[in-house]
C-alpha positions as CSV (number, residue, x, y, z in Angstrom):
1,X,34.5,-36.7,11.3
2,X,36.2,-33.8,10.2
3,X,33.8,-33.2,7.7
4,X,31.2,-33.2,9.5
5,X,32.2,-30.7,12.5
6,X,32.8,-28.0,9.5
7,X,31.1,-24.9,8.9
8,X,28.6,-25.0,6.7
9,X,29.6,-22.8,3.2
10,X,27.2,-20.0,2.1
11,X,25.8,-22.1,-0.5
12,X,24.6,-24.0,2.3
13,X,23.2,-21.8,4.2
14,X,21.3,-20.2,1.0
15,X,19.8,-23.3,0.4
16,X,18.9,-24.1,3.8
17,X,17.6,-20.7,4.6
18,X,15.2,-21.2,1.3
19,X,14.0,-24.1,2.2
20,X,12.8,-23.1,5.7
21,X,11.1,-20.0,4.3
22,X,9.4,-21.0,1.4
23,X,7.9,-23.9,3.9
24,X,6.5,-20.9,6.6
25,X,4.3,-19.3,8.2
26,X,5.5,-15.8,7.5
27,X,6.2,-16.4,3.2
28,X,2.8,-18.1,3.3
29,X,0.9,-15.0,5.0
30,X,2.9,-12.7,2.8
31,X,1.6,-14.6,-0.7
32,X,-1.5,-14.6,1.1
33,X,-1.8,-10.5,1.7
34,X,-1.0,-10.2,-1.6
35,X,-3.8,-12.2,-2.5
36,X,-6.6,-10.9,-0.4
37,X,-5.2,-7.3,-1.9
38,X,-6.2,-8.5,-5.6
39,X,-9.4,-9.6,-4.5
40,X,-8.9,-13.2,-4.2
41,X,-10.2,-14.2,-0.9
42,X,-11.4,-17.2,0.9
43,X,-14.6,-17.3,0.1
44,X,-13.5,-18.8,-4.2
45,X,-13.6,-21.5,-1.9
46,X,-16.7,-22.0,-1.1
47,X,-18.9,-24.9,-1.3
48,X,-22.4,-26.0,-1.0
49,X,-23.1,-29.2,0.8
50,X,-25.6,-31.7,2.0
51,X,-26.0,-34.5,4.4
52,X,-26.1,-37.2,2.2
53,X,-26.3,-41.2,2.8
54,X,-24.8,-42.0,6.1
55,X,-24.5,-38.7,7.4
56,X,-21.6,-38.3,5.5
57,X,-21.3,-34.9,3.7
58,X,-21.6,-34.4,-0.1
59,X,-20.7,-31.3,-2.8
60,X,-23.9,-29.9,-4.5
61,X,-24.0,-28.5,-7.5
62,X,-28.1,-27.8,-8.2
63,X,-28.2,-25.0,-5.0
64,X,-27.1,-21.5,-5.4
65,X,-23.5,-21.0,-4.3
66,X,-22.5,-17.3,-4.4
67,X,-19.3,-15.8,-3.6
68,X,-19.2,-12.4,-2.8
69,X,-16.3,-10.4,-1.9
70,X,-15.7,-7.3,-0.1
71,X,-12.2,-5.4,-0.8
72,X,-11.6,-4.6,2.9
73,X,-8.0,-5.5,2.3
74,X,-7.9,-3.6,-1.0
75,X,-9.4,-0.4,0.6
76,X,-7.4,-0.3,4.0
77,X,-4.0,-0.6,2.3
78,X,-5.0,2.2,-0.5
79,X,-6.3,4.3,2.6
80,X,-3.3,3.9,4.4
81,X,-1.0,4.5,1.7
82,X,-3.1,7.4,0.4
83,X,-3.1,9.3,3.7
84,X,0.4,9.2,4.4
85,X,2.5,8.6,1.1
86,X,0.3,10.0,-1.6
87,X,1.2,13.4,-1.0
88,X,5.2,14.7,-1.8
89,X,7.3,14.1,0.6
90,X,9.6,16.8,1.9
91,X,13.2,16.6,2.2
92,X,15.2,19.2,4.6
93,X,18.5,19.6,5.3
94,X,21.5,21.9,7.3
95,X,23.8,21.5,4.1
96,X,24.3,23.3,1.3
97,X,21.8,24.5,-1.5
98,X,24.0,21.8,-3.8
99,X,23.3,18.8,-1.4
100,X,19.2,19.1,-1.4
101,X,19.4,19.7,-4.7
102,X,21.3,16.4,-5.5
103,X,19.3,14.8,-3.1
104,X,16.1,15.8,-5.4
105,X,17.7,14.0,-8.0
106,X,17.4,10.4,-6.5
107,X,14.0,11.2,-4.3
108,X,12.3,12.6,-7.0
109,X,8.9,12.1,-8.5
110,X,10.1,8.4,-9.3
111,X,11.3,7.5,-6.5
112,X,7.4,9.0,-4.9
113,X,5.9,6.1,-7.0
114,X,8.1,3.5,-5.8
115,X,7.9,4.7,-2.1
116,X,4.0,4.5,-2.0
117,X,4.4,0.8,-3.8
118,X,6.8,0.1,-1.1
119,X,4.6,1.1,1.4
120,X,1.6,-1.1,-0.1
121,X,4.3,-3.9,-0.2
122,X,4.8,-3.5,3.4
123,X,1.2,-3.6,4.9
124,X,0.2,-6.3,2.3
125,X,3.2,-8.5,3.4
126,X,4.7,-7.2,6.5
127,X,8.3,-6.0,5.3
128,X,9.2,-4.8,1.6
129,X,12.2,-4.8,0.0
130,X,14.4,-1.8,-2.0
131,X,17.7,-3.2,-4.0
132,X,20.3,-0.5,-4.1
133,X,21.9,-1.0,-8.1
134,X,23.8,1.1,-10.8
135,X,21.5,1.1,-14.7
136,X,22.9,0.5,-18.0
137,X,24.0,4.2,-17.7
138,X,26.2,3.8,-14.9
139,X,23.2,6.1,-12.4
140,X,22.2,5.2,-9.3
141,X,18.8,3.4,-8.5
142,X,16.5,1.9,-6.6
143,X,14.2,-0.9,-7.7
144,X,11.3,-2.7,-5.7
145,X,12.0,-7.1,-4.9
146,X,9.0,-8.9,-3.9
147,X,9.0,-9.8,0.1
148,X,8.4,-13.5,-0.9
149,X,11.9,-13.8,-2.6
150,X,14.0,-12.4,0.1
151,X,15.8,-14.3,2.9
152,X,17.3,-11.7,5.3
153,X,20.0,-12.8,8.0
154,X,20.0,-10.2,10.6
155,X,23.2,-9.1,12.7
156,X,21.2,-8.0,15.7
157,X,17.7,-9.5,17.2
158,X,15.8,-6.2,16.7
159,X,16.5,-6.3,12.8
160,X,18.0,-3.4,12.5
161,X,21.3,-4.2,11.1
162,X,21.8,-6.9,8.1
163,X,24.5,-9.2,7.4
164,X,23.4,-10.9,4.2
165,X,20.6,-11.6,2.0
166,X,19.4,-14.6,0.3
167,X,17.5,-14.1,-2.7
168,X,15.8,-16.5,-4.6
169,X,13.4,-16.3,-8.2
170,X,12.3,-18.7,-10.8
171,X,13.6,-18.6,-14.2
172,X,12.5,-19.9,-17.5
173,X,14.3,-21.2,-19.8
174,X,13.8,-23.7,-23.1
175,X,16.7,-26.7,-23.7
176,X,16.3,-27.9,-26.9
177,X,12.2,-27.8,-27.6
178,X,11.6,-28.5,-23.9
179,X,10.3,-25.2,-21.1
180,X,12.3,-25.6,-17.9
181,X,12.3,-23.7,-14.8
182,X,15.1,-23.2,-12.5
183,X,15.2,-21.3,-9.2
184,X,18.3,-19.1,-8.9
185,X,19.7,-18.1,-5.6
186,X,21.8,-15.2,-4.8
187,X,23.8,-14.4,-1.6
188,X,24.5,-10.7,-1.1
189,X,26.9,-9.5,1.7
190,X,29.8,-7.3,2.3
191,X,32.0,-9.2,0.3
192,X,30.1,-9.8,-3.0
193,X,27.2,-11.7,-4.4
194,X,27.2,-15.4,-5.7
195,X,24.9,-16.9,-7.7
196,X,23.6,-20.6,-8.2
197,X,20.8,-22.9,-8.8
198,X,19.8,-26.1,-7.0
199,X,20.5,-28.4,-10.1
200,X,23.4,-26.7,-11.6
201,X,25.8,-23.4,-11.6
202,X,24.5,-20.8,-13.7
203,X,27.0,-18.1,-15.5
204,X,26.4,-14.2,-15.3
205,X,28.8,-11.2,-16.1
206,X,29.4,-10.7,-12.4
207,X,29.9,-14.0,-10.7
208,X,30.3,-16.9,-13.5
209,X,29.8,-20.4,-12.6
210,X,29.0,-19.8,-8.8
211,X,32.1,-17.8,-7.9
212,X,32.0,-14.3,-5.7
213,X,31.6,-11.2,-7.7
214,X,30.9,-8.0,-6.7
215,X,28.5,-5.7,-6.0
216,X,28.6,-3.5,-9.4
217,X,31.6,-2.2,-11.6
218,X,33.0,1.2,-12.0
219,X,35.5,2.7,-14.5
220,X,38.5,3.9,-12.7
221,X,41.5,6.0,-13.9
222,X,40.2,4.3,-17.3
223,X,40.2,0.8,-16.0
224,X,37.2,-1.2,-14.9
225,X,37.0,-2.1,-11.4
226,X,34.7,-4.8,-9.2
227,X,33.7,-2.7,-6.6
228,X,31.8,-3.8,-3.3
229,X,29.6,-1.6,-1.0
230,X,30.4,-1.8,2.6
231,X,27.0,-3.5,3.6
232,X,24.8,-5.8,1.3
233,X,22.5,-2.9,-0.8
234,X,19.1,-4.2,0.2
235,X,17.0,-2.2,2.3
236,X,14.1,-3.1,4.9
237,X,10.9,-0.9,4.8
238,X,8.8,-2.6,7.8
239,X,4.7,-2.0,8.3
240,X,5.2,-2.6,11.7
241,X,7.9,-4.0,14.4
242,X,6.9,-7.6,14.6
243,X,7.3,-7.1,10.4
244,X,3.3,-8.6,10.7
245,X,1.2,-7.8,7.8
246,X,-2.4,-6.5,7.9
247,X,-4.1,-9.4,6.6
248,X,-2.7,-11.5,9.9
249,X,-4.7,-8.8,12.0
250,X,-7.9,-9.2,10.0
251,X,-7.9,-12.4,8.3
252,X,-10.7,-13.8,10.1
253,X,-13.1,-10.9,10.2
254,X,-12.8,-10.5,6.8
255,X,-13.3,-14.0,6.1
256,X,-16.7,-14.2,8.0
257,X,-17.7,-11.3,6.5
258,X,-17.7,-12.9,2.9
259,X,-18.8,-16.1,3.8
260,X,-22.5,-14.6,5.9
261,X,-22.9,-12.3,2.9
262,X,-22.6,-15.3,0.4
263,X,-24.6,-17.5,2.5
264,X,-27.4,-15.0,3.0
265,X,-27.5,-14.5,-0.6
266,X,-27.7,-18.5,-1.6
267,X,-30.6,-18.2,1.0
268,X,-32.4,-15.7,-0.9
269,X,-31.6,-17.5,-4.5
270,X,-32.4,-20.7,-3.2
271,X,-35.4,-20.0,-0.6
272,X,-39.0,-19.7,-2.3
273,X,-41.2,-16.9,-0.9
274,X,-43.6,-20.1,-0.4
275,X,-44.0,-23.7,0.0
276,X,-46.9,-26.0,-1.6
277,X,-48.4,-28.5,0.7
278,X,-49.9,-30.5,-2.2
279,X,-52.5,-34.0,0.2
280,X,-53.6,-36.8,-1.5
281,X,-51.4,-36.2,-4.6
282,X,-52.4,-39.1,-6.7
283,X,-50.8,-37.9,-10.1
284,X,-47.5,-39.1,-10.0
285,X,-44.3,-37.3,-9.2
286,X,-44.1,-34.6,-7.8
287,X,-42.4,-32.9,-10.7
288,X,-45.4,-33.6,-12.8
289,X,-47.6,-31.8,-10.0
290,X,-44.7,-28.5,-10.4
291,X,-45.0,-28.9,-14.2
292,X,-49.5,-28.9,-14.3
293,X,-49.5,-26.4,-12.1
294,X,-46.9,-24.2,-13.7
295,X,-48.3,-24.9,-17.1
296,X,-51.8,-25.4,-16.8
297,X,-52.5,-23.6,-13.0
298,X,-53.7,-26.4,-11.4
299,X,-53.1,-30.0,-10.2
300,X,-55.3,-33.2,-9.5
301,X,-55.5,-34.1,-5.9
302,X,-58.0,-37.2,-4.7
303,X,-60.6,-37.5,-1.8
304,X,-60.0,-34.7,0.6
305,X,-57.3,-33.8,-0.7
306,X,-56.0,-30.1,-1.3
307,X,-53.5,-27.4,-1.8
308,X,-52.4,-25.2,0.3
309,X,-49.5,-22.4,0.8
310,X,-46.8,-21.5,3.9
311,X,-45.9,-18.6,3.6
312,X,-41.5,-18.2,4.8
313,X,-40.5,-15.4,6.5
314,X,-36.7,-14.3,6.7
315,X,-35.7,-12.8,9.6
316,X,-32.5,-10.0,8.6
317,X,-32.3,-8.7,12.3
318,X,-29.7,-11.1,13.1
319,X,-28.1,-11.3,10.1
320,X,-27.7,-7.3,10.1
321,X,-26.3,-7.1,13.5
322,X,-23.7,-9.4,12.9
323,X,-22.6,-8.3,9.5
324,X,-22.7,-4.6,11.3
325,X,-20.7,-5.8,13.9
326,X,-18.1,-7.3,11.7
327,X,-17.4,-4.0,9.9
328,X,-16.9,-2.2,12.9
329,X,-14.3,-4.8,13.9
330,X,-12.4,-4.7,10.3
331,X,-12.1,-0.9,10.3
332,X,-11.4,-0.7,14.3
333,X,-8.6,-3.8,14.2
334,X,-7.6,-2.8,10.7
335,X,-6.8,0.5,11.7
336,X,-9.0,2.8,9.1
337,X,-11.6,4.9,8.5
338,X,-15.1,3.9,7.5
339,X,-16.3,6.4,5.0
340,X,-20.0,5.1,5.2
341,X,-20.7,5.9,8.8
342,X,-23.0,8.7,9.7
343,X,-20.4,11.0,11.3
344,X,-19.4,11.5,7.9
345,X,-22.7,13.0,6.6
346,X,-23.0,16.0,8.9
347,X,-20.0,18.4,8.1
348,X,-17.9,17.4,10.9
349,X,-15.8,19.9,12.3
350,X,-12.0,19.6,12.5
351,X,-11.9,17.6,16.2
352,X,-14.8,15.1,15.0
353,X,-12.2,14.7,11.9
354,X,-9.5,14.5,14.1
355,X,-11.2,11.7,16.3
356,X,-12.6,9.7,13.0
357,X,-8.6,9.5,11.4
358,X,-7.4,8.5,14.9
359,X,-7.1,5.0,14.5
360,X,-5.5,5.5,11.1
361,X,-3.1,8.2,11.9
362,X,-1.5,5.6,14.9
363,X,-1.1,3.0,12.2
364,X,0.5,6.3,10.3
365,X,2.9,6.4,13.3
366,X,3.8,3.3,13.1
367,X,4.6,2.9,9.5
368,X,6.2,6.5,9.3
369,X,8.8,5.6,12.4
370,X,9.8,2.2,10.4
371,X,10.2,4.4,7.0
372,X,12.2,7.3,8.5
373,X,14.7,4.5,9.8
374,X,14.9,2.5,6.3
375,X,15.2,6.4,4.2
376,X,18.4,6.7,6.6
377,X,19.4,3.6,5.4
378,X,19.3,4.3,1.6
379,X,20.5,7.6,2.3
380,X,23.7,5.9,3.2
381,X,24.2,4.6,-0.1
382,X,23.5,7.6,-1.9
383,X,25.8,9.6,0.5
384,X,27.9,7.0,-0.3
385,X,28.0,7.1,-4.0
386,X,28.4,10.9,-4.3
387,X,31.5,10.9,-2.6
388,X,32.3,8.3,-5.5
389,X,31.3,10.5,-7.7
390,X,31.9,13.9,-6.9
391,X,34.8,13.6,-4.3
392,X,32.7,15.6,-1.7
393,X,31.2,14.0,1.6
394,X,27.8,15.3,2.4
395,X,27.6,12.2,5.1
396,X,28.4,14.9,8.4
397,X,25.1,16.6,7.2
398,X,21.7,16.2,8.7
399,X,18.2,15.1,6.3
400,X,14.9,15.1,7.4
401,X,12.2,13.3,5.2
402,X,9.2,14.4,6.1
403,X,5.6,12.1,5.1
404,X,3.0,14.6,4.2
405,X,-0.1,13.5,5.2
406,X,-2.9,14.1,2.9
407,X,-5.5,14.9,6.1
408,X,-9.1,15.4,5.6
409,X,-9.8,18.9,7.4
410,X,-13.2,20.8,7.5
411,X,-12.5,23.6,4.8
412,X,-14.7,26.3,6.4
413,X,-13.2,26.1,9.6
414,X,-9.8,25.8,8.4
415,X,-9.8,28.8,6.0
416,X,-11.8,30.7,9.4
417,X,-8.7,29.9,11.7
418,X,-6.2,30.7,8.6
419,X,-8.2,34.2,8.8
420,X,-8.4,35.2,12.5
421,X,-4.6,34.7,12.7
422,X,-3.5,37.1,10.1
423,X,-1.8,39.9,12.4
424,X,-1.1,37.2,15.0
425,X,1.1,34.5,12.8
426,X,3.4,34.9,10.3
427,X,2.3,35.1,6.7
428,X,4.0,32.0,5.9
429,X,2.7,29.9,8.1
430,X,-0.5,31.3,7.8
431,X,-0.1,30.3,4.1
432,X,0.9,26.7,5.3
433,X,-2.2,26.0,6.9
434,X,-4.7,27.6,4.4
435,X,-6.3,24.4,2.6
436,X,-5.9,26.2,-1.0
437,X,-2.2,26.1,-0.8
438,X,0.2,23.3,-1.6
439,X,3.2,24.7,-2.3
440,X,4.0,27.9,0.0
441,X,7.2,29.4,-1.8
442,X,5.1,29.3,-5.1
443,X,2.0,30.4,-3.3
444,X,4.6,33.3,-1.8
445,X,6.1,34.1,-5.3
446,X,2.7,34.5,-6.5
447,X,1.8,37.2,-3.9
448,X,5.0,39.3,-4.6
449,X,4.7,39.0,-8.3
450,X,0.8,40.7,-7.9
451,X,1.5,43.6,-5.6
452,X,4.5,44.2,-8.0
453,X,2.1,44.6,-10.8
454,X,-0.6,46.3,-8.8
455,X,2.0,48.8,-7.5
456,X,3.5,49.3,-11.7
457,X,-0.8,50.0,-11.9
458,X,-0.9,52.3,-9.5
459,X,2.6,54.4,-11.2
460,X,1.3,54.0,-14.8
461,X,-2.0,56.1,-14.2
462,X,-2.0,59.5,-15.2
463,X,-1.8,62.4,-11.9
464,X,-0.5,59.7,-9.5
465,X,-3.9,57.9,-9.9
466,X,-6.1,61.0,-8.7
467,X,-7.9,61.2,-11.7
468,X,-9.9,64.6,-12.7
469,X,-8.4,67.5,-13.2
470,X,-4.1,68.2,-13.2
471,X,-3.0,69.8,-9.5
472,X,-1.8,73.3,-10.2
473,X,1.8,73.5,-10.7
474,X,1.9,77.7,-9.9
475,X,1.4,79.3,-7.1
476,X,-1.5,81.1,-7.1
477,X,-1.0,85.3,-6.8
478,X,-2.9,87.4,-4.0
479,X,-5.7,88.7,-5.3
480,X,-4.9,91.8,-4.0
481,X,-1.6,92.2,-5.6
């Protein structure tokens, strides 16, 4: 009795947490995003049918059965991750010169890549996942877990706050000539990580035969030490709120989309541009009749009879509208820009841009006021471990990340605007906004380093640069003197 009123152990709840989520829903639309991203849709299944001998339903395999896919899935994530991640992000901060530049080291060029993967991750599966860990070399890093291996339990109902996570992944592994495959599952919180499998305990250098370990190891005052960090060193980069992923908004349309196309195109394979009404056919089968007239052009008919032709006409209106209609609703519920409508063909100007890339920059909005939360997050950690490290805190200081957006502008009217307020704005942020510049201190550095050497031009040429003829250096004498 006691036994059974006990709380349950962490191993427990691992295992039970795992087995819920790799039975729902949410895992299931995540492997399916990931999916649709690679180009593997719906539609590979696809079949062609008839009505066959009691009305019951059979699998063809003499009829056309295309399957065309469209990358709508493919080309909204790259769109959304191009427009807001593709370009550097920028990193400000109140403290010292040291501090950004330490803070350069870790959200570097590297780290760039693995935000925009990140930020893929999270559209194609709702939430991704960064795992805070120390290299071979003892540095500080960030590495990318797949969505579909990670169970987090939350402290609050918003999500904002974790308490542990469960992570689970296959691993193969040979016993005597035989493959095997056994799922390991880890429990991370603030106490350490555990490791196990279903079947049996598995050893590693931190937690050997299922017992806690810690987080990483440090050498201290020249002794190694299990160290912990003070919250489980996994952090949440959500595509939205409800952690939904863009294939849930869009599954359908997309879906249709494929299969009207495919079907359209069976049509066309399959559908002759005529039928043969072949009377009093009195030569056999009617494959013999298909043969002659293929082979020798013509056929025996008897009495009255004849051949004649229908002629089949396909009517595309339909067809059209729909499949028009259904690519409006992809890009309008997906949140994106269609780069094949007409607006696109008649040099906008910067408001018809603006209005185009609204849809798009909301979803940008979104995303960017999920990823500014989670960057706080990680910046914890690295806060964290240079006050390990270096003895300073730099946590009392503010940091601003700021998502450059890689905005499609009209040139001519940009570089117009850029030139009417010279006089009027500064020349900095005139420099900002001119679509030829992408980095303003080296554009600015280039500027001063030119009217230096214009200026050194201007000194090196003989008579102060007024060519002709020395100035006279005497006085001239009154003629009548």
């Amino acid at each position: 009795m006691l036994e059974e009123n006990s709380p349950m152990t962490n191993k427990e709840i691992a295992l039970q947490e795992v087995t819920d989520f790799k039975g729902s829903m949410k895992r299931q639309l995540m492997i399916l995003g990931q999916m649709y991203y690679e180009n593997k849709t719906k539609i590979l299944e696809k079949k062609r049918t008839v009505v066959g001998e009691g009305g019951v339903r059979q699998e063809v395999h003499n009829l056309a059965n295309n399957k065309l896919i469209h990358g709508f899935v493919r080309k909204l994530v790259d769109q959304k991750t191009g427009y807001l991640l593709s370009k550097p992000f920028s990193i400000q901060t109140d403290g010292p010169d040291e501090y950004k530049k330490r803070l350069g080291e870790y959200f570097g060029k590297d780290f760039q890549r693995t935000l925009k993967n990140v930020g893929k991750n999270a559209i194609n599966k709702g939430i991704a996942w960064l795992q805070v860990y120390y290299t071979e070399t003892e540095e500080l890093a960030f590495k990318s877990i797949p969505s579909e291996e990670i169970v987090p339990l939350w402290k609050d109902s918003a999500h904002t706050e974790l308490d542990a996570v469960i992570r689970f992944y296959d691993v193969i592994y040979y016993e005597a000539k035989t493959k095997k495959t056994i799922t390991i599952v880890e429990f991370w919180d603030s106490k350490g990580v555990m490791r196990f499998s279903q079947d049996k305990l598995v050893s590693n250098d931190l937690s050997p035969l299922g017992e806690v370990g810690s987080h990483f190891t440090a050498i201290v005052n020249g002794k190694e030490m299990l160290l912990n960090w003070e919250r489980p060193p996994f952090v949440a980069f959500k595509y939205n709120d409800e952690e939904q992923p863009l294939l849930e908004m869009i599954r359908t349309l997309v879906d249709d989309y494929d299969l009207r196309m495919s079907e359209n195109a069976d049509n066309i394979e399959d559908m002759p541009s005529s039928i043969i009404v072949l009377k009093n056919y009195g030569g056999g089968k009617l494959e013999d009749a298909r043969r002659n007239l293929a082979q020798l052009r013509m056929v025996r008919v008897e009495a009255d009879g004849g051949i004649d032709t229908l002629g089949i006409d396909i009517d595309t209106t339909a067809l059209s509208n729909h499949i028009a209609e259904l690519r409006k609703s992809i890009y309008e519920f997906g949140r994106g820009v269609d780069t094949q409508t007409d607006k696109f063909g008649n040099n906008p100007s910067g408001i018809a841009l603006r209005s185009l890339y609204q849809d798009l920059d909301l979803d940008a909005n979104t995303i960017e006021t999920e990823f500014q939360a989670s960057l706080e997050q990680l910046l914890w950690f690295v806060d964290q471990h240079l006050y390990n490290t270096t003895k300073v805190d730099y946590s009392s200081y503010d940091v601003d990340f700021i998502l450059n957006r890689d905005v499609m502008i009209n040139e001519t009217e940009a570089v117009e605007n850029v030139k009417n307020s010279v006089g009027i704005l500064s020349e900095e942020t005139n420099l900002a906004n001119h679509p030829w510049v992408t980095d303003v201190q080296a554009e600015e550095e280039r500027k001063r380093k030119e009217s230096a050497e214009a200026l050194k031009t201007v000194e090196d040429q003989p008579y102060g640069g007024t060519g002709g003829n020395p100035p006279d250096t005497e006085p001239k004498q009154d003629e009548q003197s």
